[in-house]
Biopython code that builds the backbone (N, CA, C, O; Angstrom):
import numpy as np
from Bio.PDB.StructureBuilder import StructureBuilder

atoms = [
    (1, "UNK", "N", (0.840, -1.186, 0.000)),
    (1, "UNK", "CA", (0.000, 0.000, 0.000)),
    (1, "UNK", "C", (0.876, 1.237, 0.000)),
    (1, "UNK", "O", (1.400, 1.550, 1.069)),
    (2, "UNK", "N", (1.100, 1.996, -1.109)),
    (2, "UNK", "CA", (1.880, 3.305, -0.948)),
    (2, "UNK", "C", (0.875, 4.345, -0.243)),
    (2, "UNK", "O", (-0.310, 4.083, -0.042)),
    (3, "UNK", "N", (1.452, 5.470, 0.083)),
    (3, "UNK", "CA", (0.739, 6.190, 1.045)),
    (3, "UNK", "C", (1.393, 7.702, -0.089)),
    (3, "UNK", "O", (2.472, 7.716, -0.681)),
    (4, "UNK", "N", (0.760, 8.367, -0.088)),
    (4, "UNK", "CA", (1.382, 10.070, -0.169)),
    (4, "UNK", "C", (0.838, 10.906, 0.250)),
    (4, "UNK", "O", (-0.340, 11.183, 0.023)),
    (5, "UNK", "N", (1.873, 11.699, 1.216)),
    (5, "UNK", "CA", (1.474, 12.643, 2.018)),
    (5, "UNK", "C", (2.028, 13.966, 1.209)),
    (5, "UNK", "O", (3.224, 14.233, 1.094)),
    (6, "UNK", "N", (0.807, 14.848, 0.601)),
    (6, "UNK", "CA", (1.171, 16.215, 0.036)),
    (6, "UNK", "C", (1.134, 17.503, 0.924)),
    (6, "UNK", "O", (0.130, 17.849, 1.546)),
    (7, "UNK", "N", (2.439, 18.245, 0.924)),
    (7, "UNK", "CA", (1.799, 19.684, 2.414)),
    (7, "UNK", "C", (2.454, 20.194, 1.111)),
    (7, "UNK", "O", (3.287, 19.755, 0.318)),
    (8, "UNK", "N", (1.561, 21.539, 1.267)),
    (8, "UNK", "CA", (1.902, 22.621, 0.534)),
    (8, "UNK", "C", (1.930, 24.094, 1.289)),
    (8, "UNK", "O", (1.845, 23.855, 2.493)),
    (9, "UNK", "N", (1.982, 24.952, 1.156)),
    (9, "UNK", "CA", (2.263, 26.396, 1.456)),
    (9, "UNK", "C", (0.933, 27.461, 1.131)),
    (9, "UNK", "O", (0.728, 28.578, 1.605)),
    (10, "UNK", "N", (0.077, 26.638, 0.093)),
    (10, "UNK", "CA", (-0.931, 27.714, -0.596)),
    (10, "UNK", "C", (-2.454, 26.665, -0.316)),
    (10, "UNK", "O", (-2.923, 25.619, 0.133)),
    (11, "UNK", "N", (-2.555, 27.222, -0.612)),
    (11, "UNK", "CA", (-4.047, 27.093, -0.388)),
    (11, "UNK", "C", (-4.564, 25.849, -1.782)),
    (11, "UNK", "O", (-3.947, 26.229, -2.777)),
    (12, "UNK", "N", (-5.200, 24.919, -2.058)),
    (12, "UNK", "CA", (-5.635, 23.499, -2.524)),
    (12, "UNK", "C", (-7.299, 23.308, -2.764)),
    (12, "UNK", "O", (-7.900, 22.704, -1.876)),
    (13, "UNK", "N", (-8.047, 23.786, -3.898)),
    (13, "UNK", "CA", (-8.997, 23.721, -4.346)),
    (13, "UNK", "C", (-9.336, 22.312, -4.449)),
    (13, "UNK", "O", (-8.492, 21.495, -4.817)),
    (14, "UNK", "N", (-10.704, 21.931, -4.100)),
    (14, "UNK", "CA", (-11.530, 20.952, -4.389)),
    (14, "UNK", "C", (-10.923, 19.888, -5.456)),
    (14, "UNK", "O", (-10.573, 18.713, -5.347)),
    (15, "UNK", "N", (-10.959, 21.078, -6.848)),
    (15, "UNK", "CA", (-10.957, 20.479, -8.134)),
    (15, "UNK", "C", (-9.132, 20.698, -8.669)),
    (15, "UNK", "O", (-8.618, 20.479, -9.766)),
    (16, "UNK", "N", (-8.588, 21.149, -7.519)),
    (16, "UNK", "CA", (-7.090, 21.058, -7.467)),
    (16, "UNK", "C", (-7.081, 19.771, -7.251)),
    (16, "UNK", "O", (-6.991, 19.031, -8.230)),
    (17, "UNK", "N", (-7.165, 19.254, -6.029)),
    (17, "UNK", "CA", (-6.942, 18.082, -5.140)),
    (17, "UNK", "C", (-7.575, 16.778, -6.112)),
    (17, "UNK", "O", (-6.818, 15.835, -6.342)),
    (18, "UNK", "N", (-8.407, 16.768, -6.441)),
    (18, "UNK", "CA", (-9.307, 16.204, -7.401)),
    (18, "UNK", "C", (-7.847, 15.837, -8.586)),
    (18, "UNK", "O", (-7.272, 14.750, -8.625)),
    (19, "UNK", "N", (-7.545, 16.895, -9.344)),
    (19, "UNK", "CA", (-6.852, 16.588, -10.465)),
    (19, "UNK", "C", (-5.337, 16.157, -10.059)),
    (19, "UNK", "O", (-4.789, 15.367, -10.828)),
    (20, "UNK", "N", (-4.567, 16.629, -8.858)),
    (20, "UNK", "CA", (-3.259, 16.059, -8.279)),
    (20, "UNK", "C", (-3.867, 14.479, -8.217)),
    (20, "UNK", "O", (-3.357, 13.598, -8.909)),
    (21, "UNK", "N", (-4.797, 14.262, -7.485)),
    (21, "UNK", "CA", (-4.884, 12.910, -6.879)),
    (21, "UNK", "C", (-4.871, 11.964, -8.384)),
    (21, "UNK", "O", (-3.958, 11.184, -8.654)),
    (22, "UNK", "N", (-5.893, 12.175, -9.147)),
    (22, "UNK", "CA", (-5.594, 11.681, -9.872)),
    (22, "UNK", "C", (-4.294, 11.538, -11.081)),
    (22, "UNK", "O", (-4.069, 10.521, -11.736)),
    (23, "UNK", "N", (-3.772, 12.431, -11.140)),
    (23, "UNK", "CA", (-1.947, 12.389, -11.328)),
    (23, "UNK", "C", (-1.226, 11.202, -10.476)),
    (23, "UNK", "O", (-0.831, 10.151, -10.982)),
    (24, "UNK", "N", (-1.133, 11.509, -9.244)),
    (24, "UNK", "CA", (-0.540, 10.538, -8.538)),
    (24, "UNK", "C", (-0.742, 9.474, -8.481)),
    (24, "UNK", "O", (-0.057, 8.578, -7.990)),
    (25, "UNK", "N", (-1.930, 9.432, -9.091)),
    (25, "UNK", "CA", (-2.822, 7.881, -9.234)),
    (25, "UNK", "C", (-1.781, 7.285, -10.196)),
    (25, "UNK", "O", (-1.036, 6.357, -9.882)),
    (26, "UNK", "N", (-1.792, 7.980, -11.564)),
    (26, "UNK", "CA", (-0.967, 7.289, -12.718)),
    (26, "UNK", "C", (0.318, 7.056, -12.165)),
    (26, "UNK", "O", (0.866, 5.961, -12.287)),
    (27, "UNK", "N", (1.085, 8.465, -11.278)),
    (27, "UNK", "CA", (2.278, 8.107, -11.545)),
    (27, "UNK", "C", (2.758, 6.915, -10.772)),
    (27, "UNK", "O", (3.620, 6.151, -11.207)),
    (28, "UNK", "N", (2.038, 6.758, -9.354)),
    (28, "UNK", "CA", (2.907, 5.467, -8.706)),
    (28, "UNK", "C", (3.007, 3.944, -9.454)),
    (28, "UNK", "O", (3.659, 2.969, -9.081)),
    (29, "UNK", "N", (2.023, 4.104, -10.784)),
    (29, "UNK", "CA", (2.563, 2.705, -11.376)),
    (29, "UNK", "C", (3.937, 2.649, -12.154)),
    (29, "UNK", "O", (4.473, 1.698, -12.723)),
    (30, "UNK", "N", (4.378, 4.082, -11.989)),
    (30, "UNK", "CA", (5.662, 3.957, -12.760)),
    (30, "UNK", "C", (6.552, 3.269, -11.490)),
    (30, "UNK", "O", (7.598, 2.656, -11.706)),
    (31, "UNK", "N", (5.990, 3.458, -10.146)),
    (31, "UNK", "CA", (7.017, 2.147, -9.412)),
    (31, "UNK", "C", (6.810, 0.718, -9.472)),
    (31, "UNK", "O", (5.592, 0.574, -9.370)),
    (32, "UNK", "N", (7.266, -0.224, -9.564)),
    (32, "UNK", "CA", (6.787, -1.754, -9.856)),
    (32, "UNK", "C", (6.201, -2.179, -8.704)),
    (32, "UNK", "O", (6.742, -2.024, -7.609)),
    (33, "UNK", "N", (5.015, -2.763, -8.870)),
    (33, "UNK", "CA", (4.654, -3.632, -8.318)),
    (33, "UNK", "C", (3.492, -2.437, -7.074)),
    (33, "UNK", "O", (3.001, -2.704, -5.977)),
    (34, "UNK", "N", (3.425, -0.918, -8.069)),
    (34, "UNK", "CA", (2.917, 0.190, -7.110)),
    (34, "UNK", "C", (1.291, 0.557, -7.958)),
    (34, "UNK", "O", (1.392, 1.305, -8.931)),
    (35, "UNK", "N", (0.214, 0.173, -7.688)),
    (35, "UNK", "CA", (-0.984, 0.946, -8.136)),
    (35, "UNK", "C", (-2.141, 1.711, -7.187)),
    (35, "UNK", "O", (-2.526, 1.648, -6.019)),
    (36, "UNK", "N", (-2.424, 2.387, -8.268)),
    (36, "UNK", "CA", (-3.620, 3.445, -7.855)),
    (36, "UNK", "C", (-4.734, 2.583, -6.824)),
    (36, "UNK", "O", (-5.363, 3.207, -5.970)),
    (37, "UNK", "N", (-4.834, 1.705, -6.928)),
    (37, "UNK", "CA", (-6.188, 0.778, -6.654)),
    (37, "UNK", "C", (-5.952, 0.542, -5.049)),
    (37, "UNK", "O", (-6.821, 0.489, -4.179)),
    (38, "UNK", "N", (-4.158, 0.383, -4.861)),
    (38, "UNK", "CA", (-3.723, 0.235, -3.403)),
    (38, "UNK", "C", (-3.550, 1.684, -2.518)),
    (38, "UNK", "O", (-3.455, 1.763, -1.293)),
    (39, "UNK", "N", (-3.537, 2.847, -3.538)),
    (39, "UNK", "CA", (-3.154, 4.040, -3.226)),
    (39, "UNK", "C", (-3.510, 5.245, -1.965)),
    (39, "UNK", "O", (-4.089, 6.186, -2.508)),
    (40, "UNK", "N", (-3.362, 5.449, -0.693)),
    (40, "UNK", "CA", (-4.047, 5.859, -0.205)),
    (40, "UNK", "C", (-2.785, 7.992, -0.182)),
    (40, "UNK", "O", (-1.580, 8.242, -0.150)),
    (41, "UNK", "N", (-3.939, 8.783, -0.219)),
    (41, "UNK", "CA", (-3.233, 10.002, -0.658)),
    (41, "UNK", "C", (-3.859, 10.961, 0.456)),
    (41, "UNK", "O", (-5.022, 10.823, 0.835)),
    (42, "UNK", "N", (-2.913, 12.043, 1.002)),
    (42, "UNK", "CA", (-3.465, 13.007, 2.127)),
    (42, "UNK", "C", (-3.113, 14.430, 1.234)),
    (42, "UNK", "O", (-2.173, 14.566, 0.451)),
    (43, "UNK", "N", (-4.007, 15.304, 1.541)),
    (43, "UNK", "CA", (-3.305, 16.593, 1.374)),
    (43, "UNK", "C", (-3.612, 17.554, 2.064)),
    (43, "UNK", "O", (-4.814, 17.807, 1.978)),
    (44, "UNK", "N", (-2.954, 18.327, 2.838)),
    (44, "UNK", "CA", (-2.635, 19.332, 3.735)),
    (44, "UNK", "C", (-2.579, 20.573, 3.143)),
    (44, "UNK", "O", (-1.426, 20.970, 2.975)),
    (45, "UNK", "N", (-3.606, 21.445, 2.706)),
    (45, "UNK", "CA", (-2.257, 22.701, 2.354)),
    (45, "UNK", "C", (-2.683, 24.156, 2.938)),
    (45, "UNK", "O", (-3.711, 24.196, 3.614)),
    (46, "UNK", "N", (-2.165, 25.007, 2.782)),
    (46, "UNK", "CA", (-1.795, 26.297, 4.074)),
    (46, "UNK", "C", (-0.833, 25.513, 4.859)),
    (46, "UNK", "O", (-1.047, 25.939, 5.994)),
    (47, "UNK", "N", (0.152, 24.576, 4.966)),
    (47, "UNK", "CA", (1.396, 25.013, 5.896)),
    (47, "UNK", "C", (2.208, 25.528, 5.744)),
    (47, "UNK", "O", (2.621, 25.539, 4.585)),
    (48, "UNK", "N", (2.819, 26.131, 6.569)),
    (48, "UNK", "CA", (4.083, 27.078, 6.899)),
    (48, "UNK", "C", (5.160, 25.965, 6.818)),
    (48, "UNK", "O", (5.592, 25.217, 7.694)),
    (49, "UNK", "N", (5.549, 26.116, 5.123)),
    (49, "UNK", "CA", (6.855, 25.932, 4.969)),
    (49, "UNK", "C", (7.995, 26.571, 3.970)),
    (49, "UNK", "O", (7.939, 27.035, 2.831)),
    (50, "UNK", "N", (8.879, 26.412, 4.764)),
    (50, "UNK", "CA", (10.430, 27.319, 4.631)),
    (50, "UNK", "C", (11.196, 26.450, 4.212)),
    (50, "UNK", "O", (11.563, 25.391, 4.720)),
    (51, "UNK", "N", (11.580, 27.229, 2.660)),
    (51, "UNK", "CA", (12.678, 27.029, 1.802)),
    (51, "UNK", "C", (13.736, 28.160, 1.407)),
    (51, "UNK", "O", (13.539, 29.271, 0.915)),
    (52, "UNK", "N", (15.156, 27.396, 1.852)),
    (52, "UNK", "CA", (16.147, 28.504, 2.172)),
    (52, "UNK", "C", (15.954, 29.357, 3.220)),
    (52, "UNK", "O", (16.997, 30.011, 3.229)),
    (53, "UNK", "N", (15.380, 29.689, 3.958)),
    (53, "UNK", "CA", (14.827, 30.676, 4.848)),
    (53, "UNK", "C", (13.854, 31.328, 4.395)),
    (53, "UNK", "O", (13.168, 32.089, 5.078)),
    (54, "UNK", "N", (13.674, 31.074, 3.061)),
    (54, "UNK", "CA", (12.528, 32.256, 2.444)),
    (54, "UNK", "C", (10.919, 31.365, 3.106)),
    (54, "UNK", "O", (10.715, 30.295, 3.679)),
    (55, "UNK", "N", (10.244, 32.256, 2.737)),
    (55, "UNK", "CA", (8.397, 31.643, 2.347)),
    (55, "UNK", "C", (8.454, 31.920, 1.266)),
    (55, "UNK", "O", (7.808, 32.961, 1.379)),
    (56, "UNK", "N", (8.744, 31.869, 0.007)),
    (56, "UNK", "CA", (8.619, 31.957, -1.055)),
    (56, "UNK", "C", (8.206, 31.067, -1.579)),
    (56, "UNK", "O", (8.763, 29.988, -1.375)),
    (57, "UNK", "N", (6.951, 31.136, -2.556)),
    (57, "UNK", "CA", (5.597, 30.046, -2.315)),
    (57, "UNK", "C", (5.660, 30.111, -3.882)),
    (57, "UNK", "O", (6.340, 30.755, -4.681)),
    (58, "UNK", "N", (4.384, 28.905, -4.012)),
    (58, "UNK", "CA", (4.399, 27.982, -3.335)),
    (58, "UNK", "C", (5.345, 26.976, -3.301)),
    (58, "UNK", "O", (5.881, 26.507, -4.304)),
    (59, "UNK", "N", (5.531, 26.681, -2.306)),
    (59, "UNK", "CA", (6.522, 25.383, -1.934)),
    (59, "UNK", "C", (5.404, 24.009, -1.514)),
    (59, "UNK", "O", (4.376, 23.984, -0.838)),
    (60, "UNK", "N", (6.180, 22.907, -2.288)),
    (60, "UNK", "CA", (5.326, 21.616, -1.650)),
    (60, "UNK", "C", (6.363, 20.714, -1.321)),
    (60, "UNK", "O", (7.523, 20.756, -1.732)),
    (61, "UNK", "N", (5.630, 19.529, -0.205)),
    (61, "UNK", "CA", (6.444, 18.519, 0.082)),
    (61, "UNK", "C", (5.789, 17.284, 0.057)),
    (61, "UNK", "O", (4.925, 17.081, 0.910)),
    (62, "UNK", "N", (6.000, 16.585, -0.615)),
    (62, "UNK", "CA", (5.737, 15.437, -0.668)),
    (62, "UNK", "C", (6.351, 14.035, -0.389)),
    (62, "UNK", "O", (7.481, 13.742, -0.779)),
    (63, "UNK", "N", (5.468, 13.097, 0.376)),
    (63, "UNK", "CA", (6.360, 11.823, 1.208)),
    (63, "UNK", "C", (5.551, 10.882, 0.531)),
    (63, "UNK", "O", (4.348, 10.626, 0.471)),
    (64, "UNK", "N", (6.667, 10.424, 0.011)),
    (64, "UNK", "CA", (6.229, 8.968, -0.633)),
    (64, "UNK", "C", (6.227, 7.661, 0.069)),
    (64, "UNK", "O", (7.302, 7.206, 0.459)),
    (65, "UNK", "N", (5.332, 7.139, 0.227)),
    (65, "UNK", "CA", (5.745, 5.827, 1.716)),
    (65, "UNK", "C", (5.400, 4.556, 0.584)),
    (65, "UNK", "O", (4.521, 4.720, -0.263)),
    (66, "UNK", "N", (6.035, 3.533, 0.655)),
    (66, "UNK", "CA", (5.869, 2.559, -0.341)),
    (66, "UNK", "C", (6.405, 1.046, 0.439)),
    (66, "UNK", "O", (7.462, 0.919, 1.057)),
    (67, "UNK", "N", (5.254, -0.133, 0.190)),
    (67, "UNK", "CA", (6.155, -1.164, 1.220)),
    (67, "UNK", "C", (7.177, -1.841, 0.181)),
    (67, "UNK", "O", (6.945, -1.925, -1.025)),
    (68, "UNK", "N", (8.221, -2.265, 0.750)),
    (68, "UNK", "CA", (9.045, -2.263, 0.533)),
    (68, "UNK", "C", (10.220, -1.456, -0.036)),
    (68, "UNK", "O", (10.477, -0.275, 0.198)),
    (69, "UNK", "N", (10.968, -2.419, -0.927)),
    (69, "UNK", "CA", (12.014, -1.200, -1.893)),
    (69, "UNK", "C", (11.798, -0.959, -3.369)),
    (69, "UNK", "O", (10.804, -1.532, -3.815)),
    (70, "UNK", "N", (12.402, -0.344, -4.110)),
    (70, "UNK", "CA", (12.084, -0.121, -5.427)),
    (70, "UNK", "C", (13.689, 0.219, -5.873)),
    (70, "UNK", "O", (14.599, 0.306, -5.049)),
    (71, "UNK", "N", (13.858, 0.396, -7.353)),
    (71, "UNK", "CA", (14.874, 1.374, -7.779)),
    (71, "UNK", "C", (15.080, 2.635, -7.451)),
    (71, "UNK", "O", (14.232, 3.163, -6.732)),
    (72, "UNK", "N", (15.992, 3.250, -7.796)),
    (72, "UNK", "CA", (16.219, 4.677, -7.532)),
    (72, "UNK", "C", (15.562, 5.173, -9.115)),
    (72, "UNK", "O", (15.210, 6.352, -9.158)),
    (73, "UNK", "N", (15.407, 4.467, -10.217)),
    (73, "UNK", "CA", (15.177, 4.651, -11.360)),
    (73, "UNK", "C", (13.542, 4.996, -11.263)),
    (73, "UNK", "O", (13.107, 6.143, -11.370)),
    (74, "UNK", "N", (12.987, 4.209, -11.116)),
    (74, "UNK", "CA", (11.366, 4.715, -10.291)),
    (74, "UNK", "C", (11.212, 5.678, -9.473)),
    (74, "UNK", "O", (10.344, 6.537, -9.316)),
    (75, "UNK", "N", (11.868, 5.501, -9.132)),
    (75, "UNK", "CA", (11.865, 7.009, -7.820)),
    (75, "UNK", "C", (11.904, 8.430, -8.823)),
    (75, "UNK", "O", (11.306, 9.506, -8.796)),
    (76, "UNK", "N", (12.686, 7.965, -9.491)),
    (76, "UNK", "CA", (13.482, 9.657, -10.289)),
    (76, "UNK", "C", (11.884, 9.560, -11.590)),
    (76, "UNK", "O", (11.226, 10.586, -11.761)),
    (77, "UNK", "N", (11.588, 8.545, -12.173)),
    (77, "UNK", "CA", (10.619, 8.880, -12.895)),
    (77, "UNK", "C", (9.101, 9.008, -12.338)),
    (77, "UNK", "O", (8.410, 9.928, -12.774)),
    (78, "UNK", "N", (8.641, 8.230, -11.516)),
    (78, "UNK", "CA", (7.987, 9.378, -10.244)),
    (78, "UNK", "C", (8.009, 10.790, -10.496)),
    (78, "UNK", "O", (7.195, 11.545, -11.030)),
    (79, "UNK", "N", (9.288, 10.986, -9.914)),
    (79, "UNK", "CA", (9.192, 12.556, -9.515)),
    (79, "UNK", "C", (9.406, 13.532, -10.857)),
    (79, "UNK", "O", (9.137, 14.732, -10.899)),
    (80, "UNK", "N", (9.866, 12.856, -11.765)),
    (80, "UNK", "CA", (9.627, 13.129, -12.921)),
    (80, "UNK", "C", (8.354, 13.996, -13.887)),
    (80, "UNK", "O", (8.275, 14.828, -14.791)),
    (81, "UNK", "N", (7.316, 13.011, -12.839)),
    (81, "UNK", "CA", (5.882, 12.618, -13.374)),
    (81, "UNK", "C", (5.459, 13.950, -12.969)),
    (81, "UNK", "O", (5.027, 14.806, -13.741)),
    (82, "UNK", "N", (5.639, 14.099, -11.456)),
    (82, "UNK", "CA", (4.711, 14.827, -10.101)),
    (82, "UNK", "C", (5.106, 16.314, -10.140)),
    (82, "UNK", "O", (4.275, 17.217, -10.234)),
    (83, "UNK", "N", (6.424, 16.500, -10.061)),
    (83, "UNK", "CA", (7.183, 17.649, -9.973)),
    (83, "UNK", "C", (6.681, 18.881, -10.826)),
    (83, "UNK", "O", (6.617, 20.007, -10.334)),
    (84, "UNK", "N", (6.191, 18.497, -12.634)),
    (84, "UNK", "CA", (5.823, 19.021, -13.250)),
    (84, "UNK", "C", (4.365, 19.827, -13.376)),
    (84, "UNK", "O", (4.097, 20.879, -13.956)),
    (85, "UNK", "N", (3.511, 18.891, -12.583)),
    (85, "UNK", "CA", (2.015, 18.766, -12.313)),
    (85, "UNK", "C", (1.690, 19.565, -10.881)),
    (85, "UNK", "O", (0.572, 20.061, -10.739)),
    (86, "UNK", "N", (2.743, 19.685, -9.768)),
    (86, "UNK", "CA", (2.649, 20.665, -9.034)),
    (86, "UNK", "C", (2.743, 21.975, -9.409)),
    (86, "UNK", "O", (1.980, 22.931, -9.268)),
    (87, "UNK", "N", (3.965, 21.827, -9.982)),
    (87, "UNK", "CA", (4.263, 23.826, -10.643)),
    (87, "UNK", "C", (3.410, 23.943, -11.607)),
    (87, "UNK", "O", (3.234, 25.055, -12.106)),
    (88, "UNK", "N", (2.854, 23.061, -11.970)),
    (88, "UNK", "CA", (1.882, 23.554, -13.325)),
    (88, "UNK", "C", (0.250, 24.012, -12.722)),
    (88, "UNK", "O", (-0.337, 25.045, -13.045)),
    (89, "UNK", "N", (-0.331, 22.833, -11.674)),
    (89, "UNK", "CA", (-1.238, 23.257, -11.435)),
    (89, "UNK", "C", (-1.395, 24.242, -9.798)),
    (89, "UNK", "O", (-2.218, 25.088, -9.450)),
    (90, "UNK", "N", (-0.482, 23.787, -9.265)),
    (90, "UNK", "CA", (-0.208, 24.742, -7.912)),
    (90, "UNK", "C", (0.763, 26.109, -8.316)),
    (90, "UNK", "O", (0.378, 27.179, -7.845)),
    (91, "UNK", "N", (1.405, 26.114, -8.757)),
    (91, "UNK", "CA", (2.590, 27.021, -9.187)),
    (91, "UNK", "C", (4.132, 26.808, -8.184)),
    (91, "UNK", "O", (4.952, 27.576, -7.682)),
    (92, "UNK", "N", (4.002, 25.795, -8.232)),
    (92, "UNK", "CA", (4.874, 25.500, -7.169)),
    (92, "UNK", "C", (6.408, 25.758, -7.337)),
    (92, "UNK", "O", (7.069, 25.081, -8.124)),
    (93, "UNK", "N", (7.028, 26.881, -6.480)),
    (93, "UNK", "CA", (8.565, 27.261, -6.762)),
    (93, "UNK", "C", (9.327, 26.170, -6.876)),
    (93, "UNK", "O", (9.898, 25.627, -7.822)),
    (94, "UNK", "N", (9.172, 25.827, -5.077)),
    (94, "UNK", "CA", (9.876, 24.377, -4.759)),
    (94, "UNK", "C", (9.500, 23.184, -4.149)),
    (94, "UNK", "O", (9.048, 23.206, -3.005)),
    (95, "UNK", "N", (9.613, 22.270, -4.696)),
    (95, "UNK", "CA", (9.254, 21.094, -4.474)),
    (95, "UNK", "C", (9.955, 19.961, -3.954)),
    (95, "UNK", "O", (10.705, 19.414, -4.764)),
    (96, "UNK", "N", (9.882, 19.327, -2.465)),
    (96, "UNK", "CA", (11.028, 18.305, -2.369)),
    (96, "UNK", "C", (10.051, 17.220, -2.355)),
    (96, "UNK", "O", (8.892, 17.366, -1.966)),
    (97, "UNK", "N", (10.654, 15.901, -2.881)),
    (97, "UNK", "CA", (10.032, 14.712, -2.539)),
    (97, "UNK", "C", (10.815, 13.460, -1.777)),
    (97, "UNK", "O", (11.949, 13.136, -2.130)),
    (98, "UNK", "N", (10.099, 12.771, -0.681)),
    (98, "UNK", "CA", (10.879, 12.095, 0.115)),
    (98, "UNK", "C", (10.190, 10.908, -0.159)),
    (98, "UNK", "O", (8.968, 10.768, -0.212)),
    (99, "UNK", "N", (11.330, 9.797, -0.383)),
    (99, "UNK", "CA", (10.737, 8.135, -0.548)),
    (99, "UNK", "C", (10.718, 7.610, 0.561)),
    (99, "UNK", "O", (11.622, 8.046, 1.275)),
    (100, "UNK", "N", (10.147, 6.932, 0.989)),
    (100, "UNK", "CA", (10.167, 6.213, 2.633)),
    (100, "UNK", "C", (9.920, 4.744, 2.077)),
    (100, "UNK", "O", (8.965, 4.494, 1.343)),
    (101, "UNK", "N", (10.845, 3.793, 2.476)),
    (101, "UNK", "CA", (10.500, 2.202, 2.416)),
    (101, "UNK", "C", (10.562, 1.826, 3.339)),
    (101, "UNK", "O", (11.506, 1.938, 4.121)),
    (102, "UNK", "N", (9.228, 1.094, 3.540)),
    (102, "UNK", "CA", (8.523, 0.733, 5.084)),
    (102, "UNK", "C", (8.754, -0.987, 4.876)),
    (102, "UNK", "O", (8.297, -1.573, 3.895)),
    (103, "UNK", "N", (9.376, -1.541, 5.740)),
    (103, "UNK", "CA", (9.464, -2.893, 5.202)),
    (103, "UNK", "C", (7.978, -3.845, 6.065)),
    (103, "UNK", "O", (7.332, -4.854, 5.782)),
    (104, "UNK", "N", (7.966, -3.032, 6.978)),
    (104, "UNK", "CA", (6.633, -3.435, 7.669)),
    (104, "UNK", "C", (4.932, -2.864, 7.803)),
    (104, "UNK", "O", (4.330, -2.347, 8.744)),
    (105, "UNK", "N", (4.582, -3.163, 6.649)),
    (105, "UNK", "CA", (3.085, -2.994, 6.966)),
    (105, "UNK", "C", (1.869, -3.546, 6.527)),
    (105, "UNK", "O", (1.776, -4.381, 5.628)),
    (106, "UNK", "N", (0.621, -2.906, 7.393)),
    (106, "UNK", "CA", (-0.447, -4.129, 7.271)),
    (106, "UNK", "C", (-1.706, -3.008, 6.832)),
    (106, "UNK", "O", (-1.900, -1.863, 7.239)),
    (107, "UNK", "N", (-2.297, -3.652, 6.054)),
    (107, "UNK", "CA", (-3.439, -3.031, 5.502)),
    (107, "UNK", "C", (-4.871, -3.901, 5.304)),
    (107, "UNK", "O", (-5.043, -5.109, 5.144)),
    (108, "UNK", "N", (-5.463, -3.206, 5.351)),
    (108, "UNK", "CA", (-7.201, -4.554, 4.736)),
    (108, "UNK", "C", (-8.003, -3.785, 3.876)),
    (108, "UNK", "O", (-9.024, -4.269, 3.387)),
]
sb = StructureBuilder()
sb.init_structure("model")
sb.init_model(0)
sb.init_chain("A")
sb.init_seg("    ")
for serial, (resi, resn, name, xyz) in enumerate(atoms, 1):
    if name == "N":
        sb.init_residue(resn, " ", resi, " ")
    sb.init_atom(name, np.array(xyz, "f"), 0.0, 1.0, " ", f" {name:<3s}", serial, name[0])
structure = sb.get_structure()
C-alpha cells in the first residue's frame, strides 16, 4: 500500500486536489509492483513551509511511503511525473520529494 502525504504552502482547491490525486494515481505505477487501486493520498495545504529561509511560495512537500524497496530509477521517474504537475497546477517554486521504504506494513 503506498501512502502520499502532500503539504503545501498555498491554499488546494476541491478540483485542485481532485486533479493532483488523480496524477498521482498514474504516476505510482511507474514504481513496480505500485498501483492506484492500493493508493491511499493526504493533502494538507496552508502550511508554513520554509525554503532557504525564504516563504517563497508555493513550496510543496511530498512523502512517498511505499512497502518495501524499489529502484532509484522509479523514484526519479515518479518525480519526474509529479514535480511538473505541481508547478503547473499549484505554481509550485519548490518542491522536495521524500521516498520512505517501510518494510513493515499491514493493511485490509
Amino acid at each position: 500500500m503506498p501512502f502520499i502525504d502532500v503539504r503545501t504552502s498555498c491554499p488546494v482547491s476541491a478540483a485542485q486536489e481532485e486533479g493532483l490525486k488523480a496524477q498521482l494515481g498514474k504516476a505510482i505505477a511507474l514504481i513496480p509492483g505500485k498501483s492506484e487501486g492500493s493508493l491511499m493520498v493526504q493533502f494538507t495545504d496552508n502550511c508554513r513551509l520554509w525554503f532557504g529561509g525564504q516563504q517563497e511560495g508555493p513550496i510543496a512537500f511530498v512523502n512517498v511511503m511505499v512497502y518495501g524497496a524499489s529502484a532509484k530509477e522509479a523514484y526519479k521517474e515518479f518525480s519526474d511525473a509529479v514535480v511538473p504537475q505541481l508547478e503547473q497546477v499549484l505554481g509550485c517554486r519548490h518542491v522536495y520529494l521524500k521516498f520512505e521504504e517501510v518494510p513493515n506494513w499491514f493493511w485490509n
